[in-house]
Every structure is written in C-alpha cells, then in structure tokens.
C-alpha positions in Angstrom: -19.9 6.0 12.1 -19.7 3.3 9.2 -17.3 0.5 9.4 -14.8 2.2 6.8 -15.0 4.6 9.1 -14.1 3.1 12.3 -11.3 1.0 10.8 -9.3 4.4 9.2 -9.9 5.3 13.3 -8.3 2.6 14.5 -5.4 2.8 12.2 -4.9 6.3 13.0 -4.9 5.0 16.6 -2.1 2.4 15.2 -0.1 5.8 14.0 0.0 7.3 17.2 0.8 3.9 19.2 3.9 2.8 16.7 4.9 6.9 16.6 5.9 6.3 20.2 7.7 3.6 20.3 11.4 3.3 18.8 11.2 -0.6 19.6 11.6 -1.7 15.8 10.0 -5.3 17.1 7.2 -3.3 18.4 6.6 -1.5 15.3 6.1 -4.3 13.0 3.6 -5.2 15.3 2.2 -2.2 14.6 2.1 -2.3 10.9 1.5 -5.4 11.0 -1.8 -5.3 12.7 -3.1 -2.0 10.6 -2.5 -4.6 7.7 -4.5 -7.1 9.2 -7.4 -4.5 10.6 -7.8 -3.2 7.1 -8.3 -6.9 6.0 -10.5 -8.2 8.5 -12.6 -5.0 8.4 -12.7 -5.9 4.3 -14.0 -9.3 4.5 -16.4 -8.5 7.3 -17.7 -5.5 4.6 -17.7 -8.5 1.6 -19.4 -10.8 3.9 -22.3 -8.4 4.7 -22.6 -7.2 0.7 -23.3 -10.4 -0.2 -26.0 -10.7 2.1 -27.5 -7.9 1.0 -30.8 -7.9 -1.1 -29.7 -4.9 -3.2 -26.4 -3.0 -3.5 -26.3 0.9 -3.4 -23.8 2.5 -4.9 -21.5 2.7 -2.2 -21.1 -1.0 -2.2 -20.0 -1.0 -5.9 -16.5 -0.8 -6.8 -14.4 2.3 -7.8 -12.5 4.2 -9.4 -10.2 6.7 -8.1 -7.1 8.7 -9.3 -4.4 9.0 -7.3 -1.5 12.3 -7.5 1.9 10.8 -6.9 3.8 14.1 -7.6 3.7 16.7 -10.1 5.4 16.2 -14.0 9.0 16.7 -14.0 9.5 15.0 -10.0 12.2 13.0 -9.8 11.9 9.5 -7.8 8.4 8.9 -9.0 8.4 5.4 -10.1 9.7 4.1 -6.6 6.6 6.1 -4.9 4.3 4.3 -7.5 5.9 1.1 -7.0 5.5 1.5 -3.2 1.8 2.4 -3.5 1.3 -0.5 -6.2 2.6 -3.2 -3.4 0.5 -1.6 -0.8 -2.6 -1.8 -3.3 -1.8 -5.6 -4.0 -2.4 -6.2 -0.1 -5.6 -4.8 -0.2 -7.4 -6.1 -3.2 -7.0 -2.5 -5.3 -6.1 -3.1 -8.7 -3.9 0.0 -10.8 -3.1 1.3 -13.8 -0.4 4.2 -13.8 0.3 7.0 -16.0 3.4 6.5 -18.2 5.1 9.2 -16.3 4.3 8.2 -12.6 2.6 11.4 -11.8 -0.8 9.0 -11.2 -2.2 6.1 -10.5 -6.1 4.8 -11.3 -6.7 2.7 -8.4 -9.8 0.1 -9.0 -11.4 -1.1 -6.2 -13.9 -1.2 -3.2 -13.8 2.2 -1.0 -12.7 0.7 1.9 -10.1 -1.1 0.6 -9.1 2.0 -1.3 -9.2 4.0 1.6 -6.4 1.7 3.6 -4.2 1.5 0.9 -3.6 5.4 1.1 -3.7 5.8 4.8 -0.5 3.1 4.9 0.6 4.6 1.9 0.6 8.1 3.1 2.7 6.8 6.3 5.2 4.2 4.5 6.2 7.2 2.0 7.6 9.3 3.8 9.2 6.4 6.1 10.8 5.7 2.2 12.0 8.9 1.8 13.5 9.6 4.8 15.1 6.7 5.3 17.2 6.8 1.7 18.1 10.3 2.4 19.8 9.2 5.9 21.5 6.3 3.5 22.9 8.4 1.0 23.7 10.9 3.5 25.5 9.1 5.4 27.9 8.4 2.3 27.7 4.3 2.6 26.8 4.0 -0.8 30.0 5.3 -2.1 31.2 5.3 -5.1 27.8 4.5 -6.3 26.0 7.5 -8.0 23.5 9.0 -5.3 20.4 8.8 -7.7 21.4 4.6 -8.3 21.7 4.1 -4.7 18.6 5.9 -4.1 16.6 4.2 -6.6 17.6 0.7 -5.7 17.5 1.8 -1.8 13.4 3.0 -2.3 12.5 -0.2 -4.7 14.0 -2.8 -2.1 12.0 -0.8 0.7 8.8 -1.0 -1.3 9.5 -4.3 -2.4 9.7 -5.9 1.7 7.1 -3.7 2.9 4.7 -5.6 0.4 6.1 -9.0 1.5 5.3 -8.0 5.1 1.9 -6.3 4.4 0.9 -9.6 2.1 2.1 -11.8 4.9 0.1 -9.8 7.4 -3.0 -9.8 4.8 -2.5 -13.8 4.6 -3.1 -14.3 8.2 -6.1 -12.2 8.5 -7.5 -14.0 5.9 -6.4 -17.8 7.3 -8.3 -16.6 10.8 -11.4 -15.4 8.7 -12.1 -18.4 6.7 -10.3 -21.1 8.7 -10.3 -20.3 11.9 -12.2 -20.7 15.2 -14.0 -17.6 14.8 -14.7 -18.6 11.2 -18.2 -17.4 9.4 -20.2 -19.4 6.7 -19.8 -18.0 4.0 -16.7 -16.1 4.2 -14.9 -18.0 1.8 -17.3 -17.5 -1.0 -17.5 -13.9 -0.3 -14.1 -13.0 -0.8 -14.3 -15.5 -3.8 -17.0 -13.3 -4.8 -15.9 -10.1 -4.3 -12.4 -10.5 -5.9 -14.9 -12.3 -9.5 -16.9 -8.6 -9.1 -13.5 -6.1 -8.8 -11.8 -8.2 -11.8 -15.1 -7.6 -13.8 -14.8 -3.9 -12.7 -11.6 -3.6 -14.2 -11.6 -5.1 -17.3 -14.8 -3.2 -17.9 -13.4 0.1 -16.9 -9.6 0.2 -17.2 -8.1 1.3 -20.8 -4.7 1.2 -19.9 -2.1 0.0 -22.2 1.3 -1.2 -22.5 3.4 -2.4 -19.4 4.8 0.0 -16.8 8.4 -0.4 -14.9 9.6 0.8 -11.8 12.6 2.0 -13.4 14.2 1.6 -16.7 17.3 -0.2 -18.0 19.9 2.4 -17.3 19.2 3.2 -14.1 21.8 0.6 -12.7 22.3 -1.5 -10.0 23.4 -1.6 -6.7 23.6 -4.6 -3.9 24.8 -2.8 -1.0 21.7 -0.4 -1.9 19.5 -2.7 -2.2 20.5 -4.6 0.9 20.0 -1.3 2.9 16.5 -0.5 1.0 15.3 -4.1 2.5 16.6 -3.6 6.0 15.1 -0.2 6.5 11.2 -2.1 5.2 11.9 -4.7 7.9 12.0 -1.5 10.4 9.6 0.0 8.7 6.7 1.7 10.9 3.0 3.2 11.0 3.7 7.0 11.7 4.6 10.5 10.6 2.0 13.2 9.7 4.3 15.6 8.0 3.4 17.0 4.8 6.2 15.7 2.0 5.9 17.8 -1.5 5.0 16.3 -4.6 4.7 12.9 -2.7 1.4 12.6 -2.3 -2.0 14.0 -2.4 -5.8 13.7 -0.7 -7.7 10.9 -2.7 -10.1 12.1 -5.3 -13.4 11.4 -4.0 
C-alpha cells in the first residue's frame, strides 16, 4: 500500500471516529488531525521526491477536473468556494468554470486526493446544516436563497481558517520541531517553485471568478450562523448528495 494510500485510510478511519461522537470539541479534533495527516503525509512525500534520482510520472504534478454539479444547479458557487478553501490547505491550485459546474484542480496526487476526501465530507456537513437554518425559519424576513448563500460562504469560509490553522501546525512540527528532518524546509520550498511552474504552464484560465455576485445580498445573522455551524463542523457522512459532487477524474 503506497503512502497516498495509507493516509486516505487513516482519514477514512478519522470519518468513522468523529461519525461517533456528537462531542463538537471532539470533532474538531477530528478534523483537525485529518488536516494535519494529509499534511504531514505531503511533506514526508516532498521530502522523499527530492531525494529521488529520477521522478516517474506519478511524482509529477496534475491535473484533474473536478464535477461540482450539473449546469442549471442552484447553490454552486458556495460548493466551489468550499472546495477552493479546502484546496488552499493542501497546496492544490484551481481554476473554475464560469458556471461552477467544475473546477481544474492543479496539483500533486496526494494532495489532490485529500482535498476531495475532506471535501466530499464538509459538503454535505454544508448542506445539511443551511437547510436545518432555514428550516428552522431564523433567518426571517430574509429571502431563503440570501440566507442560504451567506449561511454556506461563512461555513466554507471558517472551515478554511480551521483546516489552514491545522495545516500551519503540521508544518511548524515538520520543519521546526523536535522531530524535524534536514531538508524539509527546502523541500516544501521546492515543491510549492515546481506546482506554481505547473500551473502557469498548464492553466488557460481567464478572468476572475466570485463566489456570488452583487445582487445576491447580505445577511449578518446568516452569516453569523454559517460560521458557527464551520466551528462544529466534522469529518463524517457517507451519503450520496445529488449534483454535489462527483468521483475524481483519474
């Protein structure tokens, strides 16, 4: 079993452990270590590339497209942005289509592969958690589509702080700590010069993309419920939600 391999394992395991708990304390813990398993098992990966005397392809970053949801979804933009922050935290790079339906995501596999298996988790969390809001009728006399778009982008927008944070310590023990490798430092250096050639060698996007346009309005008291339901937020949840996401293209 390869390391990518044994890492996605492990944060299945993650799933499972934060799936039975309903201690919200104990599931940031959760998520919080995935984050900082996907990193550490990243660097360890960069550290042993740039040891190696030749690269295969495997070792090269990639290119992958992403489905979000099919054309015509409403609520796309907030599942981009979501996926977007999650990418951030593990060195992927994106471009998105101009109608949110897909995202080119730029990196190295393994790094590739974590941002979709917290993705494919923190989604549905998303969804769930906005329909309960608007459900419940706090939002009031806010339109339901305002509250749920502000809701969804102040979730996705604290998950990232959390996952970034999570991604920042991993990254302090690896090249600072007591358990510190030569080299580390210069790796990651490394690998982050190689993915930004990658990109601007491969990516022909153009023009700037938004997570939601001018008149979609504003709401505080969404927005304050969006961020307290990414502080709960939690690893878990297999079900299947449709048009929200897809398998990777390989």
């Amino acid at each position: 079993m390869s390391s990518d391999e044994k890492m996605l394992a492990r944060i299945a395991a993650l799933l499972r452990q934060a799936e039975g708990t309903d201690n919200e304390h104990e599931a940031e813990a959760f998520m919080a270590a995935a984050q900082r398993l996907a990193t550490a098992t990243s660097i360890d990966l960069a550290v042993a590339r740039s040891h190696s005397a030749t690269r295969t392809a495997a070792q090269t970053p990639v290119q992958r497209t992403v489905t979000i949801g099919e054309p015509g979804a409403r609520g796309l933009r907030t599942y981009v942005q979501l996926f977007v922050v999650i990418a951030a935290a593990n060195d992927v790079k994106c471009d998105i289509a101009s109608n949110s339906t897909f995202v080119y995501a730029y990196g190295f596999a393994e790094d590739i592969d974590a941002t979709h298996a917290l993705y494919t988790s923190l989604v549905l969390q998303m969804v769930r958690a906005s329909k309960d809001y608007t459900a419940s009728g706090a939002h009031r006399p806010t339109p339901t589509i305002t509250a749920r778009i502000n809701f969804q982008l102040a979730f996705g927008a604290r998950v990232g702080q959390r996952l970034a944070e999570a991604r920042e310590q991993a990254q302090k023990e690896a090249t600072s700590g007591p358990s510190a490798k030569t080299g580390t430092a210069i790796a990651l250096r490394d690998k982050d010069l190689e993915l930004r050639d990658y990109y601007r060698q491969t990516s022909r996007a153009r023009g700037t993309w938004r997570a939601t346009s001018a008149t979609a309005g504003y709401s505080s008291a969404a927005r304050r419920a969006g961020d307290r339901a990414g502080r709960r937020a939690r690893l878990g949840g297999d079900t299947e939600l449709a048009g929200a996401r897809r398998a990777l293209g390989r």
